[in-house]
C-alpha atoms as a printed R data frame, in Angstrom:
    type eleno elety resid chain resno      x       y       z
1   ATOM     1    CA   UNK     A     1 11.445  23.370 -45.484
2   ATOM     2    CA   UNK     A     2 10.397  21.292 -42.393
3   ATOM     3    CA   UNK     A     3  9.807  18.513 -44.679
4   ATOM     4    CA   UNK     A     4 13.073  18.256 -46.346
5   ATOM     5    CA   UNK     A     5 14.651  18.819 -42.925
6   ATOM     6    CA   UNK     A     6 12.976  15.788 -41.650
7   ATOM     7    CA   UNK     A     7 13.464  13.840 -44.499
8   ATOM     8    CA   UNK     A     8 17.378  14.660 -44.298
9   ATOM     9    CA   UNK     A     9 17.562  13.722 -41.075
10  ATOM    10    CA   UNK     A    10 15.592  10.250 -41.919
11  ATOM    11    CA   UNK     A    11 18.480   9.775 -45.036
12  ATOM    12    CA   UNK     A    12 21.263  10.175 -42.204
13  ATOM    13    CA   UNK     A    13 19.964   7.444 -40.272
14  ATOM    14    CA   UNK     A    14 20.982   4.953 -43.209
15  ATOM    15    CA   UNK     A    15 24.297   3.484 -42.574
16  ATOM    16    CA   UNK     A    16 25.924   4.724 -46.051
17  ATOM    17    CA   UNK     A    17 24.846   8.465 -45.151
18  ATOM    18    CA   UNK     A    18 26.332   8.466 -41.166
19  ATOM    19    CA   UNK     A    19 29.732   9.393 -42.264
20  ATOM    20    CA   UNK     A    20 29.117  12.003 -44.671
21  ATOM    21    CA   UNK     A    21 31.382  14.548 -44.042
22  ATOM    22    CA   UNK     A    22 29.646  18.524 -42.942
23  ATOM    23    CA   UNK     A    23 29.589  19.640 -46.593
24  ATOM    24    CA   UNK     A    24 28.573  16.192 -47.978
25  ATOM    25    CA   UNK     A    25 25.678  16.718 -45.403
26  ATOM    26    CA   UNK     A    26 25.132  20.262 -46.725
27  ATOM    27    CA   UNK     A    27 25.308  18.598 -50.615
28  ATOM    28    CA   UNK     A    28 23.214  16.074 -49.526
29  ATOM    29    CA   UNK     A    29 19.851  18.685 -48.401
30  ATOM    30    CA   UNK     A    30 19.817  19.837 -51.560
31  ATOM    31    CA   UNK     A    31 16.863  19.681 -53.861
32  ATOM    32    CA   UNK     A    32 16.020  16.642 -51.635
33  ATOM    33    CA   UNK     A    33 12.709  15.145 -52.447
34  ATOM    34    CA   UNK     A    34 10.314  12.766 -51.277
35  ATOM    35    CA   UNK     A    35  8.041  10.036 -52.465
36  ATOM    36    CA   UNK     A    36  5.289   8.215 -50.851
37  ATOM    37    CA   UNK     A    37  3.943   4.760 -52.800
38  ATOM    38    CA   UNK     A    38  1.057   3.730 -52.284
39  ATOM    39    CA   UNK     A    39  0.882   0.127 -52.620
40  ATOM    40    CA   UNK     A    40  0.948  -1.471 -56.505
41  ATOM    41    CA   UNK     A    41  1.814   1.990 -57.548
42  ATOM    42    CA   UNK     A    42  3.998   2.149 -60.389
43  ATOM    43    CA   UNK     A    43  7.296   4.089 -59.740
44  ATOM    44    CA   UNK     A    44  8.917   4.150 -62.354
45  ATOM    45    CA   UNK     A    45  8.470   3.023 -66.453
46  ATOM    46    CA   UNK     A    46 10.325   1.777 -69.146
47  ATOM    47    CA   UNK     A    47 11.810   4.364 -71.015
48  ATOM    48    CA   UNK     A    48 11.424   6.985 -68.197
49  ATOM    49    CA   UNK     A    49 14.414   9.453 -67.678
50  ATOM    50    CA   UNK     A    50 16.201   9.269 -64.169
51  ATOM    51    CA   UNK     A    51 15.947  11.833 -62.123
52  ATOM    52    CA   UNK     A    52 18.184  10.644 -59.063
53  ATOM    53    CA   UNK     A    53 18.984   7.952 -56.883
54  ATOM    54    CA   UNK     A    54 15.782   6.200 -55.496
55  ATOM    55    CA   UNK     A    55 16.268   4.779 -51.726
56  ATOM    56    CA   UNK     A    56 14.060   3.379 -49.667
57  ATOM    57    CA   UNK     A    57 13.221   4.748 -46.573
58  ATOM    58    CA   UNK     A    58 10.810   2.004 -45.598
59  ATOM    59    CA   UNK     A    59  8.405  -0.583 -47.535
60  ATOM    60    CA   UNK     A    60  9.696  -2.681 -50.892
61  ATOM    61    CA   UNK     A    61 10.219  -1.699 -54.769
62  ATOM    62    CA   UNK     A    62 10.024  -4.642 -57.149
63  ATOM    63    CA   UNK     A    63 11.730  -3.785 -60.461
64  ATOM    64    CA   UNK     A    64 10.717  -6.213 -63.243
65  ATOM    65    CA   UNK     A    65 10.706  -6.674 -66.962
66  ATOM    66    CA   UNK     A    66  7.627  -7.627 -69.083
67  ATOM    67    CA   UNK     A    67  7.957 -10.201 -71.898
68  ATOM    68    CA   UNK     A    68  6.993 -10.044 -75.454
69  ATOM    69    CA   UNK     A    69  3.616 -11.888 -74.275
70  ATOM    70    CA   UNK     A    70  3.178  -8.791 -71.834
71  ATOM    71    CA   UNK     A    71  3.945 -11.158 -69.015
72  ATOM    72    CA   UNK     A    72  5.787  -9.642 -65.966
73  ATOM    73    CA   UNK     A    73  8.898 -11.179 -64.475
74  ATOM    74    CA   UNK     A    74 10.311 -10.000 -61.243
75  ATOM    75    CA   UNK     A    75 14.100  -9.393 -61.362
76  ATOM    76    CA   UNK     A    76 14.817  -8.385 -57.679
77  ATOM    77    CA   UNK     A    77 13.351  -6.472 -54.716
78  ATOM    78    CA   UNK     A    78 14.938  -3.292 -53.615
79  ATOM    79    CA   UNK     A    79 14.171  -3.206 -49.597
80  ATOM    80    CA   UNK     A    80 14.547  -0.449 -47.021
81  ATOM    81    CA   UNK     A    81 17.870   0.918 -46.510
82  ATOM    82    CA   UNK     A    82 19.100   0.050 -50.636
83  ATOM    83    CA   UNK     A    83 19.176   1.593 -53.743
84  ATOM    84    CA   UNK     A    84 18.057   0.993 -57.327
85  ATOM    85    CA   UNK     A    85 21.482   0.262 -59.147
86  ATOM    86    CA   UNK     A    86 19.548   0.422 -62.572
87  ATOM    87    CA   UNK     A    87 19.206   4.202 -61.961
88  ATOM    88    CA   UNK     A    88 22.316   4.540 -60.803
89  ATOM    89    CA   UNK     A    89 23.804   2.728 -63.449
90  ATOM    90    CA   UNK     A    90 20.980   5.730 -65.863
91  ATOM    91    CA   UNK     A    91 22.572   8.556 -63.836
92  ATOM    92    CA   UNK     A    92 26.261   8.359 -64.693
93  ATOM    93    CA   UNK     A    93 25.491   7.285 -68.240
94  ATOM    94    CA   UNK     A    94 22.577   9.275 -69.406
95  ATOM    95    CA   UNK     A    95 20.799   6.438 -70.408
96  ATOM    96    CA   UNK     A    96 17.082   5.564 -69.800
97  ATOM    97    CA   UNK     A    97 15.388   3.546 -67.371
98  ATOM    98    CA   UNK     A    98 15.564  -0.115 -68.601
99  ATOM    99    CA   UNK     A    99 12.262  -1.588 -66.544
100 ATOM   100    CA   UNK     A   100  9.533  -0.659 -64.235
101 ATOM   101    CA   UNK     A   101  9.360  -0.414 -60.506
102 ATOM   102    CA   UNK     A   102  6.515  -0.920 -58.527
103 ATOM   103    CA   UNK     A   103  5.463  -0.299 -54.535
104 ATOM   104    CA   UNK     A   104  5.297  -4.355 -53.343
105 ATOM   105    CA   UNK     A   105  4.120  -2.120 -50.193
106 ATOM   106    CA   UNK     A   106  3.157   1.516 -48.684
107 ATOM   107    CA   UNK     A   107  6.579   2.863 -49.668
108 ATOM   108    CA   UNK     A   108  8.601   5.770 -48.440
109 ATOM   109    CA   UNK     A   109 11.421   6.737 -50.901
110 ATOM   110    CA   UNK     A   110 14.069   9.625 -50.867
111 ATOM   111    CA   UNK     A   111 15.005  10.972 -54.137
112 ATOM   112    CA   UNK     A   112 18.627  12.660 -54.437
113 ATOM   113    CA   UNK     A   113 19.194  14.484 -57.470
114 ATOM   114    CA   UNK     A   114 21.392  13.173 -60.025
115 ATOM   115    CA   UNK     A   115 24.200  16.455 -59.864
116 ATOM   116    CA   UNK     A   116 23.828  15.755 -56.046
117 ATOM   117    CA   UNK     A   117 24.505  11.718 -55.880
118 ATOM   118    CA   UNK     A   118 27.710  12.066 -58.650
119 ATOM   119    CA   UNK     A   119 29.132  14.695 -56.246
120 ATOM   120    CA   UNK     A   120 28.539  12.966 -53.056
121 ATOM   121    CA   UNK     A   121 29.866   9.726 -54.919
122 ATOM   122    CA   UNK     A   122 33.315  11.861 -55.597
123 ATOM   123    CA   UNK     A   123 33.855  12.825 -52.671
124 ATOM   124    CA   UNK     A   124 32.072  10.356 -49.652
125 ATOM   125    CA   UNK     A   125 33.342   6.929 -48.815
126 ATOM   126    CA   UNK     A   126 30.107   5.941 -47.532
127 ATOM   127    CA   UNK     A   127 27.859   6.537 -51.100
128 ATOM   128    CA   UNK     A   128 30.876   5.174 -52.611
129 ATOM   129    CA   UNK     A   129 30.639   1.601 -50.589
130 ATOM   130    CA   UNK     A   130 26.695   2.104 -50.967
131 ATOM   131    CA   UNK     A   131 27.215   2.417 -54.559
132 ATOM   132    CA   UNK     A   132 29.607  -0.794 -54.531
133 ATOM   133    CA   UNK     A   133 27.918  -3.019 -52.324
134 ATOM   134    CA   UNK     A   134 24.250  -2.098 -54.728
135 ATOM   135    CA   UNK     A   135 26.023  -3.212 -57.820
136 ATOM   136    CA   UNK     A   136 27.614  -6.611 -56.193
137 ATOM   137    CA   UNK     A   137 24.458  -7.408 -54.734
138 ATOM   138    CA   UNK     A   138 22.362  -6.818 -57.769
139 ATOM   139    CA   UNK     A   139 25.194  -9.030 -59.403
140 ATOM   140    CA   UNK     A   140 24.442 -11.970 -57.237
141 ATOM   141    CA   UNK     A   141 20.947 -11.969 -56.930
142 ATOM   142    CA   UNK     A   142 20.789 -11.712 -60.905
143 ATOM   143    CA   UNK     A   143 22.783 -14.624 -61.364
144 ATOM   144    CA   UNK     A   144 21.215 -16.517 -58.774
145 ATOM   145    CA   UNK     A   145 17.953 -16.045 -60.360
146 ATOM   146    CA   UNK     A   146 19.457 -16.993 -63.798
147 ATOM   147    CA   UNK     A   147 20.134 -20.234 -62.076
148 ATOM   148    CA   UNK     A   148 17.586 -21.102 -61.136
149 ATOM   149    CA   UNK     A   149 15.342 -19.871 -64.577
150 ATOM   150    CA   UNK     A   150 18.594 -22.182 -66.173
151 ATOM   151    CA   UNK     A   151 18.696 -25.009 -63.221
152 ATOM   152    CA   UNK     A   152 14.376 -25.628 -62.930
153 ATOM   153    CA   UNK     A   153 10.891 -25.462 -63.799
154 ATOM   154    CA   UNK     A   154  8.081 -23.443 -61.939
155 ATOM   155    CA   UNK     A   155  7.362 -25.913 -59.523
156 ATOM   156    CA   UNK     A   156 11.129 -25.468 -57.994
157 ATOM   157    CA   UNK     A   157 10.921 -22.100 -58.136
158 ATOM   158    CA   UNK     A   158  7.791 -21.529 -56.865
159 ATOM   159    CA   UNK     A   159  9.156 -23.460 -53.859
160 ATOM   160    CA   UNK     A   160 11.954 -21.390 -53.699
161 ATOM   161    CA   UNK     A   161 10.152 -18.354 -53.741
162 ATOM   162    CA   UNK     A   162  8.154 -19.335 -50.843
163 ATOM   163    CA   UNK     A   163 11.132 -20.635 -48.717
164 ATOM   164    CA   UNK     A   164 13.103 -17.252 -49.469
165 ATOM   165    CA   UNK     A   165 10.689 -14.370 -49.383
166 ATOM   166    CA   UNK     A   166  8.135 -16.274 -46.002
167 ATOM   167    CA   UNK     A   167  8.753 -14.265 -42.373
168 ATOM   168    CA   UNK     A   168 10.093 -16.203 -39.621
169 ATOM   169    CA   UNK     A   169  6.509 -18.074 -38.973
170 ATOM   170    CA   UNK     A   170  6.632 -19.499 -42.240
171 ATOM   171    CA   UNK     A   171  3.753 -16.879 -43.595
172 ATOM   172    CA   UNK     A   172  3.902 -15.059 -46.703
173 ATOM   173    CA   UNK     A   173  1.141 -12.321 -47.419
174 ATOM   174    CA   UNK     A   174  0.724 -12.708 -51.302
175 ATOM   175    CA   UNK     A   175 -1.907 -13.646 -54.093
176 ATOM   176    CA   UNK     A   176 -1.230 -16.073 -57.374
177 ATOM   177    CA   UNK     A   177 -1.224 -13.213 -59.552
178 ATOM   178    CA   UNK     A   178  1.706 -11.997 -57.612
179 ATOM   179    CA   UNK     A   179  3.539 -15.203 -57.262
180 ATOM   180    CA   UNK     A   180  2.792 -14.895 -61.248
181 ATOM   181    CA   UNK     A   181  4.353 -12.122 -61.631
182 ATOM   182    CA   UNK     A   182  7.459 -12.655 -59.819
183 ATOM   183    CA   UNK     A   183  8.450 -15.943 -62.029
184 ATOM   184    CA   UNK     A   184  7.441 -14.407 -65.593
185 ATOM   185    CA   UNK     A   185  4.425 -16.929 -65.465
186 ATOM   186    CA   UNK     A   186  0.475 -17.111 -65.050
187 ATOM   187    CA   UNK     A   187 -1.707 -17.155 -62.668
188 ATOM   188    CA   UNK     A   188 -3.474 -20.473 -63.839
189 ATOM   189    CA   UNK     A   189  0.074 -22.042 -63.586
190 ATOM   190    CA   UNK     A   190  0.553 -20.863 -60.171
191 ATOM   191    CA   UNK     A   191 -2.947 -22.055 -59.279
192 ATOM   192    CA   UNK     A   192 -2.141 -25.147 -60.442
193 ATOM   193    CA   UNK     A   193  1.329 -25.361 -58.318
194 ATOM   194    CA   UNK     A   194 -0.415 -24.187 -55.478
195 ATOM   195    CA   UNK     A   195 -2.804 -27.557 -55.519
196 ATOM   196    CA   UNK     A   196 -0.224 -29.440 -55.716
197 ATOM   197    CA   UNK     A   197  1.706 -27.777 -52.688
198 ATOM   198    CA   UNK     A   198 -1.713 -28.328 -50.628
199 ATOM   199    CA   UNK     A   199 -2.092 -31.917 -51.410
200 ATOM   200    CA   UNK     A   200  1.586 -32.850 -50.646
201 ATOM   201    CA   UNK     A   201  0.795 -30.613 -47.117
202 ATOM   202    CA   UNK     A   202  3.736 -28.616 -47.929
203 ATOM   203    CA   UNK     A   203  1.746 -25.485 -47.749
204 ATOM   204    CA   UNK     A   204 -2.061 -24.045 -46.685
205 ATOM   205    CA   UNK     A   205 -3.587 -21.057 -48.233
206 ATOM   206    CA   UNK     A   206 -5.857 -18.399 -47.025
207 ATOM   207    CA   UNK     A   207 -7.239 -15.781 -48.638
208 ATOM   208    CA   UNK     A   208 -3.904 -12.960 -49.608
209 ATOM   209    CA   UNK     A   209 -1.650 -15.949 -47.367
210 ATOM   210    CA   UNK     A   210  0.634 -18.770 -47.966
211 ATOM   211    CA   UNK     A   211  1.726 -20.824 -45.180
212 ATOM   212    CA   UNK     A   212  4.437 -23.329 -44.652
213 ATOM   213    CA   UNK     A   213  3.353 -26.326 -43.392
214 ATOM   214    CA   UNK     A   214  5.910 -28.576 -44.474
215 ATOM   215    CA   UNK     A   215  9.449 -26.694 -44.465
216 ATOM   216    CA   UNK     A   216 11.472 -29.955 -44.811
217 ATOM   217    CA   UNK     A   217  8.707 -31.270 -48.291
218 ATOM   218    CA   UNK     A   218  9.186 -27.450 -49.664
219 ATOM   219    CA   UNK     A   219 12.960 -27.538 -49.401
220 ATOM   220    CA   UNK     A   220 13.061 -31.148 -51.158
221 ATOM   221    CA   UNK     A   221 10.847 -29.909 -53.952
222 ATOM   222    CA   UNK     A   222 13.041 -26.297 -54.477
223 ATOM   223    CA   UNK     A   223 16.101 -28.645 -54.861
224 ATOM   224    CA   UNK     A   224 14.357 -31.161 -57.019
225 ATOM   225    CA   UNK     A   225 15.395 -34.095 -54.507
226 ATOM   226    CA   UNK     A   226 12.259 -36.869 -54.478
C-alpha cells in the first residue's frame, strides 16, 4: 500500500495530473502499478495487449518498428513526464500494440489501468489536454521524421540525430549500433559515417560518446548545404 501511495503521489507531481479533481484523485489510486526498466529492457512487443497508459516517471522509452530485414528503426522517444499515444490510441480501440518499446535508460514508469485512464479522460481536463497534446506531438515528430527519411540520406540524418538528441556540451552517450537502430540502418553504415564525421572534425568519438566538435560543419551537413 505504501508503494502505490508513493507512486500516486509521484503521478500528481506531473503537470496533467495537478488538477485532477478529489474523486479523479481517488480514480486515479486505483489498481495503480509500477514499472522499473532496466536499461535495453524491452517494454513492450508487437502484438502485446495494452494494459493501460504507460508514463514516464523518469528515464526514456524508444518505441520502434523492425523491417522485413529485421532491422530496427526508431520512430520517437517517449521522455519523462509523456505518454505512449500508441497505447492510448490500443486502449480506446481494443486493438493491439503496433511496435516495441524499449528502456533507452534505467526507467521508472506508472501504469494506469485502461477502465481507470477512459474514466479520468471523461471526466478531467488535465488527462484530456495530456491526451491531446500526446497525439499532436506524436503527429509532428512523425512527420518530421518522414521528412527527413523523404528529404535525405544517412549521412544528413545521422547529422541530425546528433545535433537534436546531444546535451548542452555537445556530448551524446551512445554506440553505432544504437545510432543504427534509430535510422532503420547498420552498424557498418554508421561506422562508416562516423569516419567521415572525424575526418571533416565535425565530431570525436570515445568509447559509448559522440562529441561535437564542429557544430557549425554538422549543421551544414544535416541541411545538405556544401
Amino acid at each position: 500500500m505504501a508503494g502505490i501511495v508513493s507512486l500516486l503521489d509521484e503521478l500528481l507531481r506531473v503537470p496533467a495530473f495537478q488538477t485532477l479533481s478529489p474523486e479523479g484523485r481517488v480514480l486515479l489510486g486505483r489498481g495503480l502499478e509500477r514499472a522499473d526498466c532496466a536499461r535495453s529492457a524491452l517494454v513492450l512487443h508487437k502484438g502485446q495487449p495494452v494494459s493501460g497508459a504507460y508514463l514516464v516517471l523518469s528515464g526514456r522509452l524508444r518505441v520502434f518498428a523492425l523491417t522485413p530485414g529485421g532491422i530496427e528503426a526508431t520512430l520517437y522517444f517517449i521522455d519523462s513526464g509523456e505518454t505512449c499515444v500508441l497505447a492510448l490510441n490500443c486502449l480506446f480501440n481494443d486493438l493491439l500494440y503496433p511496435a516495441w518499446v524499449q528502456s533507452e535508460t534505467d526507467t521508472v514508469v506508472a501504469v494506469i489501468p485502461g477502465p481507470v485512464y477512459r474514466r479520468l479522460f471523461e471526466r478531467e481536463a488535465g488527462v484530456q489536454d495530456l491526451t491531446v497534446r500526446t497525439l499532436s506531438t506524436l503527429v509532428f515528430r512523425l512527420m518530421s521524421e518522414l521528412e527527413l527519411v523523404h528529404s535525405s540520406h544517412h549521412r544528413q540524418r545521422l547529422a541530425n540525430f546528433l545535433l537534436v538528441h546531444a546535451a548542452s556540451d555537445g556530448t551524446l552517450a551512445t554506440t553505432q549500433q544504437r545510432l543504427a537502430h534509430h535510422l532503420g540502418t547498420t552498424r557498418e553504415v554508421i561506422a562508416r559515417l562516423m569516419r567521415e564525421f572525424v575526418s571533416e572534425g565535425c565530431v570525436e568519438t570515445r568509447r559509448g560518446v559522440v562529441a561535437i566538435r564542429d557544430l557549425f560543419g554538422l549543421r551544414r551537413i544535416a541541411t545538405g548545404d556544401r
